[in-house]
N, C-alpha and C positions, 0 to 999 in steps of 0.2 A: 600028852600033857599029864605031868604027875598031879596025884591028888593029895592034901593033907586035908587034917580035921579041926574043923575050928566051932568055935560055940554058937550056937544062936542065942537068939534075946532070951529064950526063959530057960535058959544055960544047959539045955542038952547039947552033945555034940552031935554036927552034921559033918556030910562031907562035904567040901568044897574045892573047886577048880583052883588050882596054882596060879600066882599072879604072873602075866606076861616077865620075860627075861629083862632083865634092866641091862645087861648086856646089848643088847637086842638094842635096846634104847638108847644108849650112847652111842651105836654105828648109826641110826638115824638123827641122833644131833649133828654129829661130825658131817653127815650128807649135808643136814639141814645147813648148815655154818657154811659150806661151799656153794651150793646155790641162790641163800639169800644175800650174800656178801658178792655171789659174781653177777647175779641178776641187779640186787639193789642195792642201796646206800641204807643199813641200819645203823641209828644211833641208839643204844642202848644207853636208857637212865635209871638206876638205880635196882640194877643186879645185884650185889650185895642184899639188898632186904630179906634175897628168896633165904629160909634155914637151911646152914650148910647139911644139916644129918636129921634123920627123920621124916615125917609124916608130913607132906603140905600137898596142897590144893590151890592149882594155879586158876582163877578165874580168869576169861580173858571175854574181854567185847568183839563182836564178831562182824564185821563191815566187807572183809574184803577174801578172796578164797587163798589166801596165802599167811594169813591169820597165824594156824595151826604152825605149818613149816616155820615160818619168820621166829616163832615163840621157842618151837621146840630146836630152831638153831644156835639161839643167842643166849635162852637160857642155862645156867650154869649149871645144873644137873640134868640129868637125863627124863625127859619125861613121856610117860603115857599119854596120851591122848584118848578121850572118846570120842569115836570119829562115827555119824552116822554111815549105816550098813551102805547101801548104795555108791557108797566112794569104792568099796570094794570088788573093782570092777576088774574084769581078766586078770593082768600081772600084775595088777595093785593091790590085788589082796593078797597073795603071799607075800607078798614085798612089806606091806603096811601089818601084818602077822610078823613078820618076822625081824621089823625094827620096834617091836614092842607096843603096837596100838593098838586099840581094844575097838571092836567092830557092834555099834549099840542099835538096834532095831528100835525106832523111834513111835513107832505106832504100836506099840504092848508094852508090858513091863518086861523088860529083856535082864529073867531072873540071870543068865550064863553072864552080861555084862555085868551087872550091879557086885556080882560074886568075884568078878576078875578085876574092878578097879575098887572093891573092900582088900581084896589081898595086896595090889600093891601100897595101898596104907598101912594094912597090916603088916606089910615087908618094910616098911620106913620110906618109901620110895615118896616119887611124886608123881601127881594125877592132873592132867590139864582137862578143862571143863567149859565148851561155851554156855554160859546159864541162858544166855538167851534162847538157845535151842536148836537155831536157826540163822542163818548170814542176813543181816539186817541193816539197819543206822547203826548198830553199833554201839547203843547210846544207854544200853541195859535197863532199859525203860519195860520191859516185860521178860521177869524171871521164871523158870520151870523152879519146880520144888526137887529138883534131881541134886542141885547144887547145895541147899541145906542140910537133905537127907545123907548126905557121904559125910557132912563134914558134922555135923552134929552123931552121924553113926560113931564116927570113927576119931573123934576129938583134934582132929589135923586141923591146923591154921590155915584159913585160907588168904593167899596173897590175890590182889587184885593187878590185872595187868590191862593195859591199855594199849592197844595199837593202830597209830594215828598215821594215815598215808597219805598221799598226797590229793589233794581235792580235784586239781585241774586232770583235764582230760587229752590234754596233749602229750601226743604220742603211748597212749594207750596200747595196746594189741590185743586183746584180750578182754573182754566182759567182762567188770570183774575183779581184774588187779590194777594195783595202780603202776602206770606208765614206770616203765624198765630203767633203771639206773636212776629212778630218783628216790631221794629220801624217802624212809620210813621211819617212825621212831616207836619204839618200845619200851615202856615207862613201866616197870614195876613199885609195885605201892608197898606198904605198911602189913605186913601179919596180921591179922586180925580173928578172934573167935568169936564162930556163930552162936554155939547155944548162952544160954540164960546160965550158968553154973547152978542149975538145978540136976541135969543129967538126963530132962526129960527127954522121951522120943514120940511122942505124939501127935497128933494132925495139930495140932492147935501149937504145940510147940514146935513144931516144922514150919507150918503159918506165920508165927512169929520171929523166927530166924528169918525165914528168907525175905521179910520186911528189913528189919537189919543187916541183913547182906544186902539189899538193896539199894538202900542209905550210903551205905560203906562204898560199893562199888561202884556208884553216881556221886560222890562226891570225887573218889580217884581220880575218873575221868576229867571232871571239873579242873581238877589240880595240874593233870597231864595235860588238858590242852592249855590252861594257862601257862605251864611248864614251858611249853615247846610251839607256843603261839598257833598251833591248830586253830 
């Protein structure tokens, strides 16, 4: 993996890891787009909001293990994911390497990830993020501070997305996901920025971003399942 030079906060240059291939990343939408479209029914609402060029931050609420795939299929550009290290398991970790997703060790501060989804901010690209942390409700009711810290680092808009599956448990297979060939809908939200237009980075000002992200991202949902009668 090549390395360029990029600044750090008190403007020495360091070195830094290259951001995964965005190549890399459009053969995993294209996979993505064939299996959630032959496994499920997505309705995709309000694709267009994501920015065509540039720096964004997909938030998505985390409910079901198909989350990730359904997002990185249907959405319009190509994107990264940070996927906890443990998915990288036998042939899913070259594979998930080499469609552009980033492998984040969830128990340390995993400086090799944080430097690999700054760069592809830094490359204009796009970055998908469960804030919650963790496969849950869904319902972004408990934020990590990873979510404020990239987008406040790196001044990218973060889009909120929402994906709402089917609640009933008929004909499930699976732990997990929801039951094969039915609806899913994937509702992306509004752009929005995290910091205060102060430029601050500090705990206090990351504390207060991610209260504002919070906001923003719990009211989406609201809107989404109103949307689409969830």
């Amino acid at each position: 993996m090549r390395r360029h030079p990029r600044r750090g906060e008190a403007g020495r240059e360091v070195t830094a890891l290259s951001a995964p291939s965005e190549r890399g990343a459009e053969v995993g939408r294209r996979i993505g787009v064939g299996l959630m479209y032959g496994l499920w029914k997505p309705r995709v609402l309000g694709a267009w909001k994501v920015p065509a060029t540039g720096p964004a931050i997909l938030a998505v609420n985390h409910s079901h293990n198909i989350d990730g795939p359904m997002v990185m299929g249907v959405a319009p550009r190509p994107t990264h994911f940070l996927i906890k290290k443990e998915a990288f398991i036998g042939p899913l970790d070259p594979f998930l390497l080499a469609i552009g997703q980033l492998k984040v060790d969830r128990a340390t501060t995993d400086r090799t990830a944080i430097t690999q989804a700054l760069g592809v901010l830094d490359d204009g690209g796009v970055l998908g993020i469960f804030p919650e942390g963790t496969r849950g409700e869904g319902d972004f009711a408990s934020l990590r501070a990873g979510l404020a810290y990239f987008a406040v680092r790196s001044g990218a808009p973060i889009v909120p997305v929402a994906v709402l599956g089917s609640s009933g448990k008929s004909g499930r297979l699976i732990k997990g996901l929801p039951p094969l060939r039915s609806r899913v809908d994937v509702v992306f939200g509004d752009p929005f920025e995290a910091g205060d237009g102060t430029g601050r980075r500090t705990r206090k000002a990351l504390d207060e971003a991610t209260v504002r992200i919070q906001k923003q991202l719990s009211a989406h949902l609201d809107h989404a399942r109103r949307l689409t009668g969830r």
